[in-house]
N, C-alpha and C positions, 0 to 999 in steps of 0.2 A: 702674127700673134696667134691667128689658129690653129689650132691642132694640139696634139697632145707630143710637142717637141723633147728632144731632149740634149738639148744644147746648154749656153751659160744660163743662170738666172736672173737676180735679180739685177745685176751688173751689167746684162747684156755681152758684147764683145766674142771673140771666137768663141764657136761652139766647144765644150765639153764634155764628152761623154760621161754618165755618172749614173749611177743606180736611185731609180727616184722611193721614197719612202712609200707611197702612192702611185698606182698606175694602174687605168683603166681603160681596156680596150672593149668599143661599140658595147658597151653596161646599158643594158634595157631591164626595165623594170614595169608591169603593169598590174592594175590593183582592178578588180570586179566586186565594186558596191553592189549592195543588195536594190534589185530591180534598175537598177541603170548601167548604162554602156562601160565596157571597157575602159578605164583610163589609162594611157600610158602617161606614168609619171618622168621613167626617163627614155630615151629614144638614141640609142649606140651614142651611148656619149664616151669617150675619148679624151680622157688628163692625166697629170702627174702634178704628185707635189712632191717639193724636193726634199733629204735628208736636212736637218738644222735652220728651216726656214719656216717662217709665220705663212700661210698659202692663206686665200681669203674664197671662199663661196658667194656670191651675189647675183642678184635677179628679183626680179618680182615675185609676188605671192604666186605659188601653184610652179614655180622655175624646177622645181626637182633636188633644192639644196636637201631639207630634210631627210629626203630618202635615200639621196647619197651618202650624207654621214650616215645611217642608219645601215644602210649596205657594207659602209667601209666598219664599223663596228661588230658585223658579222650578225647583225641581231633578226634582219631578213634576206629573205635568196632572190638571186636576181632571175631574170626570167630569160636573158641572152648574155653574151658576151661573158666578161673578163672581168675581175678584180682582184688585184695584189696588193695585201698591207705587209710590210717590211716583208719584202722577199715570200709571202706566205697566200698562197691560193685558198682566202676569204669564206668561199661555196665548199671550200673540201675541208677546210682545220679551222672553221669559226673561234673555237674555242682557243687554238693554240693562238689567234689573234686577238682575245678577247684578253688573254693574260697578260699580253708587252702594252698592251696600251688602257690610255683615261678616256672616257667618254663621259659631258655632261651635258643633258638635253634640255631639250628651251626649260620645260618644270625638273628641273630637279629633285630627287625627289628624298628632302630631308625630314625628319622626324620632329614636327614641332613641339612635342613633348617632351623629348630631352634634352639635355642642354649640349653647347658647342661642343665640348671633350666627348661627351656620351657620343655621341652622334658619330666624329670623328674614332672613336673606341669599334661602332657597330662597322663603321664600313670597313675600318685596319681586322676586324671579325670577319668579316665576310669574305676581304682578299690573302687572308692566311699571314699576315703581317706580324713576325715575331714582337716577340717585346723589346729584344735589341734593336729591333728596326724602327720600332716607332720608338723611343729614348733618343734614335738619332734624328727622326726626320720631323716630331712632332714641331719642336724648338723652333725650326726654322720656317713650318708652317705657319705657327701663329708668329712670329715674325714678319713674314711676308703679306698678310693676310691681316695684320695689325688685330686680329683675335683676342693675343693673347690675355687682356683685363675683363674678355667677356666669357672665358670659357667654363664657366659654370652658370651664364643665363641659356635661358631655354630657347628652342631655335624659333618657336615662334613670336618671339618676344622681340626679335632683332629685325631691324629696317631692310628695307630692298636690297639694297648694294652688299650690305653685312649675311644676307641669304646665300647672295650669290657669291661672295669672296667665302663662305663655308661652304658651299658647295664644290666649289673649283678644291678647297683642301681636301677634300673628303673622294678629292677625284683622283688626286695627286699623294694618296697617301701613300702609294705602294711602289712610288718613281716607275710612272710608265715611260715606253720607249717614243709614243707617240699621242699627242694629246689631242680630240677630240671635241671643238666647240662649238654648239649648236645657237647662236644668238644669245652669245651671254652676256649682252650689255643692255639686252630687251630690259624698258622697265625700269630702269634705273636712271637716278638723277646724273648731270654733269659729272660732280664731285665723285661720287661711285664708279661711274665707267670712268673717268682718268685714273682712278687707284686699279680700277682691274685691268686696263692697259697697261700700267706702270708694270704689275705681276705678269702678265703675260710677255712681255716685250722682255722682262728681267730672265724670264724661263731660253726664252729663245735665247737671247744674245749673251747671256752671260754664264746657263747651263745648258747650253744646244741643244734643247728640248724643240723637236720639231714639231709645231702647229697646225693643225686643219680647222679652221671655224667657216661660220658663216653669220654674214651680218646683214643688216637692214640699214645702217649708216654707214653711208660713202666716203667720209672721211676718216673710218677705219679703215676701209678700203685700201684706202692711199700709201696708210702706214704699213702694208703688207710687203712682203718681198715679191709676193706675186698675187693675182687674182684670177679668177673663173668666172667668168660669166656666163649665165645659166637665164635660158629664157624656152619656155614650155617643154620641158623636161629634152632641151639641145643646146648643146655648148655653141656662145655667138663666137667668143674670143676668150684665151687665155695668155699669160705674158705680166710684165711686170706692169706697173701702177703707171708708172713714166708714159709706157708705151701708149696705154688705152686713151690716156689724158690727151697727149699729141696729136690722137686722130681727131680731134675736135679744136685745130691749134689756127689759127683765123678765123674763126668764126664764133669768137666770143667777146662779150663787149662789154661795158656798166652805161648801162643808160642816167641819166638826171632828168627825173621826173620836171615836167613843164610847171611853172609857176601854179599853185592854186591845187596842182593832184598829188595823191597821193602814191610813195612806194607802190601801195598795195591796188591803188585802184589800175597806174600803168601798168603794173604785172598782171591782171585781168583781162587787159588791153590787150595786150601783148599775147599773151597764151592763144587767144583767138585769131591770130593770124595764120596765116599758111607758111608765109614765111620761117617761122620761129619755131623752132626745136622745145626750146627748153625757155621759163622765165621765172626767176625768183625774186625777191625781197633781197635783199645783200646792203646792210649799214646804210640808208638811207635812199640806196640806190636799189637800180633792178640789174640782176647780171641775168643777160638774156646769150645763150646760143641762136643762131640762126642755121639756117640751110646752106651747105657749103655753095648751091646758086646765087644766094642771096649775099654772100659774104663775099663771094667774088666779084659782084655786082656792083651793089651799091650799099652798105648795109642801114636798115633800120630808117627808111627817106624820113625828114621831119622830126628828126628825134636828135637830141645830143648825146653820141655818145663816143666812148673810149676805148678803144683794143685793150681787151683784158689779158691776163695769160690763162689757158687753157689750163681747167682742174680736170680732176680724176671724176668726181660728179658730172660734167660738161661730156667728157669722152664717152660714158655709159650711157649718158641720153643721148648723142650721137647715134650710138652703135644701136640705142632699141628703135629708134627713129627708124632706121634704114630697113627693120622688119615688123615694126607695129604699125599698121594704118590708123595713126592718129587721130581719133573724131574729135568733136567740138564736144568738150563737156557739157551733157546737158544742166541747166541751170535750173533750180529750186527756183518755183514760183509761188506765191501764196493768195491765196484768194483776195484777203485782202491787206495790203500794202500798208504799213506803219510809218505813210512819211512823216514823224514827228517831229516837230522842232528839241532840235537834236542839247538846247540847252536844258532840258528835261529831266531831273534824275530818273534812271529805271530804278539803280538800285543805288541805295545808303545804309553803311555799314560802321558803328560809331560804338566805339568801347566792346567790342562783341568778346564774349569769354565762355569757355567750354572747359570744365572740371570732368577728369574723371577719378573720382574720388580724390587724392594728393595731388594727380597729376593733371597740370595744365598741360591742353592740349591748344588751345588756342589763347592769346594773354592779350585782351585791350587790343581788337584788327580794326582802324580803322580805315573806308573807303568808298569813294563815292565810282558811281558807272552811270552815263552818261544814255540816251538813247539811241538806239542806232550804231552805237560804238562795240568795238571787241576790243575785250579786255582780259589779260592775260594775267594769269595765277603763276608763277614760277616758286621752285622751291625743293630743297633736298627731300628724299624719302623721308616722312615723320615730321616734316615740315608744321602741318596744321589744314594744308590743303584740301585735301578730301572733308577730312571734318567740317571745315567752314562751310564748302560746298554743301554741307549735307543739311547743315542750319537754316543757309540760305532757302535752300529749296520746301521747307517744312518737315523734313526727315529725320531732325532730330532737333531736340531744346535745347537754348540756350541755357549756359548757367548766368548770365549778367549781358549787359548792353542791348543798344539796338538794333532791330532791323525791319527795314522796309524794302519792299519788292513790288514793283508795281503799281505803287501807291497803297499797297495794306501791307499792314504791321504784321511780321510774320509771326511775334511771338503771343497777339491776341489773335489772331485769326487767319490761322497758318492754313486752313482749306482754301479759303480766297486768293490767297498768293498762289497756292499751289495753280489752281487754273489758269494762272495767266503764263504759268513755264514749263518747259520742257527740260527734262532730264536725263541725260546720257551716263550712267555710269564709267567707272572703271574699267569692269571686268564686266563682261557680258551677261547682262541681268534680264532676257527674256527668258521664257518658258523653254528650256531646250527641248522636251519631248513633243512638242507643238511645233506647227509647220509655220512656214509663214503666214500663209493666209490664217490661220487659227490668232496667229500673234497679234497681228494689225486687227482682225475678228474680236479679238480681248481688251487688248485698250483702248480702239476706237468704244467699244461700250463702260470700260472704266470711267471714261472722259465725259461720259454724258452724251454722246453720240445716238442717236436712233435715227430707223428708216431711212429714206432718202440721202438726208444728211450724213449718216455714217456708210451707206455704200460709197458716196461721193469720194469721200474722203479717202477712204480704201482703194478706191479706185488710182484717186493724184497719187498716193504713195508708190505703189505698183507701178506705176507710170515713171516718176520722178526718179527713183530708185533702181528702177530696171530691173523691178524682182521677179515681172512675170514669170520668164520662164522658171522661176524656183518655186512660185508660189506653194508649191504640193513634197518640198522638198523639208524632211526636218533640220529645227532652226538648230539646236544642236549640231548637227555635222556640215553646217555650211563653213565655206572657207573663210577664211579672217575680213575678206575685205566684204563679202557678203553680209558678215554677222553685224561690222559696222554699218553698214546701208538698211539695214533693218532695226538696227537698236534708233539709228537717226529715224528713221520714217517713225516708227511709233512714239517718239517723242515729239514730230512737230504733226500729230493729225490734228488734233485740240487749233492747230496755229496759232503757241504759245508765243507772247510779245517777249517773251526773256528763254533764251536755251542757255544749259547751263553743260559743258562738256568737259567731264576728268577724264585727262588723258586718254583723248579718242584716237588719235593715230598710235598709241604704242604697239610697237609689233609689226605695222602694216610697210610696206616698200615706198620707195620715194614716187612712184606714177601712181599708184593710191595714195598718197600723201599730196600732190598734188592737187588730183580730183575734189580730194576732200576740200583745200581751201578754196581751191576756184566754185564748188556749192557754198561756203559759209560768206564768201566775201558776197556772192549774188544776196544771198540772204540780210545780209549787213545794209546792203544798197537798197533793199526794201523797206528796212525801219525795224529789223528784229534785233534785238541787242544778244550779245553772243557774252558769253564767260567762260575761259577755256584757261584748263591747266594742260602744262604739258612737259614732256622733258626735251623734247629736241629743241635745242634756243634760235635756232634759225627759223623755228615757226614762231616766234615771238614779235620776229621783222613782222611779221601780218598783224599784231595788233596795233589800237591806236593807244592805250597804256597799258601798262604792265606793274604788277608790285611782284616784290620778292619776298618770300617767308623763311623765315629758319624757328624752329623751336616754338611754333607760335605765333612770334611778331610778326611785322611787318617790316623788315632792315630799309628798302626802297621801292619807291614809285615815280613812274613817271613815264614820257614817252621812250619809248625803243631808243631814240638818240639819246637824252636824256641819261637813259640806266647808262650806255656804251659811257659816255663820259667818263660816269664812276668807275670807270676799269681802267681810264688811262694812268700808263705811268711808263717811264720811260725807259723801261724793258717793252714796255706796250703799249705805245703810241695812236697806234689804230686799232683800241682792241673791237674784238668779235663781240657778239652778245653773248657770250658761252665765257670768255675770258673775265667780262665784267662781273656777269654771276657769279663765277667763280670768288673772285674779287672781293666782293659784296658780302660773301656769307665768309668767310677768310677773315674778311678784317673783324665784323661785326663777332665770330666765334674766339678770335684771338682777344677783344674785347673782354667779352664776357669771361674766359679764363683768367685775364689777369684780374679783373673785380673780383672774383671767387679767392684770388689768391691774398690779394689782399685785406678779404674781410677775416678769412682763415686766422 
């Protein structure tokens, strides 16, 4: 699978010779930050992707995907070696490669003051796009992109996935030779990213639009004709989806939690062995990889479990295993331990409503959150989530219902709640021109921290976190999975009994995604009650319930098995947590269409 071949693709079978749309020979790339070392982002790295094929970028945060699309886009020069986009040397004719192809980077960068057509207008302005040409290409964008009833609202006006299906048109307006995706399913609910897979998959196999993206979800991965895997700016493996999955083909298994534990707590278990590769949550079960010694061995002593077949996810943790020396995640400790008896409300949530002026943003949520427990927000973009979130926490008033947090009423005595929780936003809400230590410096004293007691605290964070070495580094330009280790630290220095997290891993790669739950589950195990939204639904196996929102409400709740149920149907028998959601917001919106139609 190594190397940057040029044989059959996705099909495998005799080799082929064929001119790849993409090919890079030993591409080094290094960046010199102000007062620190050298970084090589990429190091003679060596691929191809083919003419009429969907190619996938993956790896960890800091892999070198970014600055490879950024390279093959012509927008920076490389520092060694080679890059050829369709037949065109990159370093010498940027520009002539900037004209056959689409590029859309993780921010897009649309005009939220005009509306969809405007928008659409400025970019077909920019890339010289006659009027004949857009009369024919327009139609079938907002076609594809389902636009078209929205193209006179304004762009900031429209949900996540509606950002990103206008951005992708606005990329595609002038029919490039080669399209250009930088994580453009970051961010967006279920519902969203199957419609821009649906578009993207439609480009490739039905108008031989050849793709290059890069994703953070592995089962995009899978769907690729081929992938790359990119680990500290060096190709491990590249090769079709089939192949990578294979190398991990015995050594995968579904364990059945032992009477009394949970998915979440054996997957805990599990992660800490030496044995074990990889361990997830999967439909009530744990689907663990092991050590191809251990699987030849004996696998898993003491445990029930079942030969799985090897995924695409399974093969890649395979493949970083064999060059990452795995430590033992350190675990989140708290000074003091919230063992509460766990029949306890933390939080109760009853008629809650949030106007903004006409518009309901959130309509009668109710819900109870137990101690100790994590509890999961699911929900399309515009759902009501954030907003609830924001209630919850004291951040914003209600317009009607209750809420208690901790045992104070939030909406008489919204300070008092506040110190008993911790807050994670969205989007990274520390002080970016401040370093870290400045950061954790700031809200250890917002919190009511002095002397003694707030070095301490500053201290466990630093510690807990592993921020030392960056302490002096600004929080602004740290890497993604840093910026979340510090938005976490300065939410639990207080050591609030309730943390409340929107959408903490978006963006982040599956071995920071990992790290992340095996910290919250430790946390959990102590007595802190967790609240988390999120859009990847295989991190929902991690809670102990979950409700779903659309428009406000509340369509379902209940536990992880529970919600699955609501998905089956006999196209889908065993469905996923992503299928049920799916499901869930589907029936309940087809609902509401026909009420509307019939009150009409």
């Amino acid at each position: 699978m190594s190397g940057a071949d040029d044989g059959a693709g996705a099909g495998g079978g005799a080799a082929v010779q064929r001119e790849p749309a993409l090919r890079t020979h030993e591409l080094t790339k290094r960046f010199t930050p102000k007062d620190r070392p050298v970084v090589t982002a990429l190091d003679a790295v060596s691929l191809v992707a083919y003419h009429g094929e969907l190619t996938a970028l993956v790896g960890p945060d800091g892999a070198g995907k970014t600055t490879l699309l950024r390279l093959a886009a012509g927008l920076i020069v490389p520092d060694g070696g080679a890059i050829s986009v369709l037949g065109v040397d990159v370093a010498r004719e940027p520009q002539q490669v900037q004209d056959r192809i689409g590029y859309m980077p993780q921010r897009f960068g649309l005009y939220e003051d005009l509306s969809v057509l405007e928008n659409l207008e400025l970019y077909a302005d920019l890339h010289g796009v006659s009027a004949e040409e857009r009369a024919q290409r327009y139609p079938g964008l907002f076609e594809m992109t389902a636009l078209g009833p929205f193209r006179t609202r304004l762009a900031g006006q429209l949900s996540g996935g509606m950002k990103q299906k206008l951005g992708l048109a606005c990329t595609l307006v002038r029919q490039p030779q080669l399209l250009i995706l930088d994580e453009p399913t970051v961010g967006v609910d279920p519902l969203s990213r199957r419609e821009l897979w649906e578009i993207v998959q439609h480009l490739v196999e039905d108008q031989g639009l050849t793709v290059l993206m890069s994703t953070a979800y592995l089962d995009e991965a899978e769907r690729c004709s081929r992938t790359v895997v990119l680990y500290q700016g060096s190709v491990l493996t590249q090769g079709p989806p089939g192949e990578i999955a294979a190398s991990a083909a015995g050594a995968c298994f579904l364990v059945t939690p032992p009477a009394g534990q949970s998915a979440r707590s054996v997957q805990a278990q599990l992660l800490d062995r030496s044995d074990v590769v990889d361990a997830v949550p999967d439909g009530g079960l744990v689907r663990v990889v092991t050590t191809r010694a251990e699987a030849a061995a004996h696998p898993l002593r003491g445990l029930t479990a079942e030969p799985a077949a090897p995924r695409y996810e399974d093969g890649f943790m395979q493949l970083l295993q064999q060059r990452v020396a795995r430590e033992r995640t350190q675990l989140l400790t708290i000074a003091r331990p919230l063992h509460a008896d766990t029949d306890q409300l933390a939080v109760r949530v009853q008629g809650l409503v949030k106007r903004f002026g006409a518009f309901v943003a959130v309509d009668h949520v109710d819900f109870d959150v137990r101690r100790g427990e994590i509890f999961g927000v699911l929900g399309p973009n515009g759902a009501g989530k954030t907003t609830t979130f924001r209630m919850l926490c004291g951040l914003l008033a209600p317009s009607g219902g209750e809420l208690h947090v901790a045992g104070a009423n939030v909406r008489t005595a919204p300070a008092a709640a506040r110190q008993r929780l911790g807050y994670v936003a969205q989007k990274f809400s520390l002080y970016g021109p401040l370093t870290v230590a400045e950061n954790l410096e700031f809200f250890a004293s917002a919190y009511g921290l002095r002397g003694q007691s707030k070095r301490a605290r500053i201290a466990w964070a630093m510690e807990q976190f592993e921020l030392g070495d960056r302490a002096a580094a600004v929080s602004a330009q740290l890497p993604g999975g840093y910026k979340q280790r510090l938005a976490m630290a300065a939410a639990l220095l207080h050591e609030p009994e309730i943390l409340f997290l929107d959408e903490p891993t978006s963006g982040t790669d599956p071995l920071a995604r990992r790290v992340f739950w095996r910290r919250i589950t430790g946390l959990a195990e102590q007595g802190v009650t967790i609240i988390i939204t999120t859009h990847f639904m295989q991190e929902a196996e991690y809670c102990d319930h979950v409700a779903i929102m659309d428009g406000g409400r509340v369509l379902a709740q209940g536990s992880p098995a529970e919600i699955r149920r609501r998905g089956q149907s006999s196209a889908t028998p065993e469905p996923r947590m992503e299928d049920a959601f799916i499901a869930i917001v589907e029936q309940a919106r087809a609902a509401a269409a026909r009420d509307a139609r019939a009150a009409a």
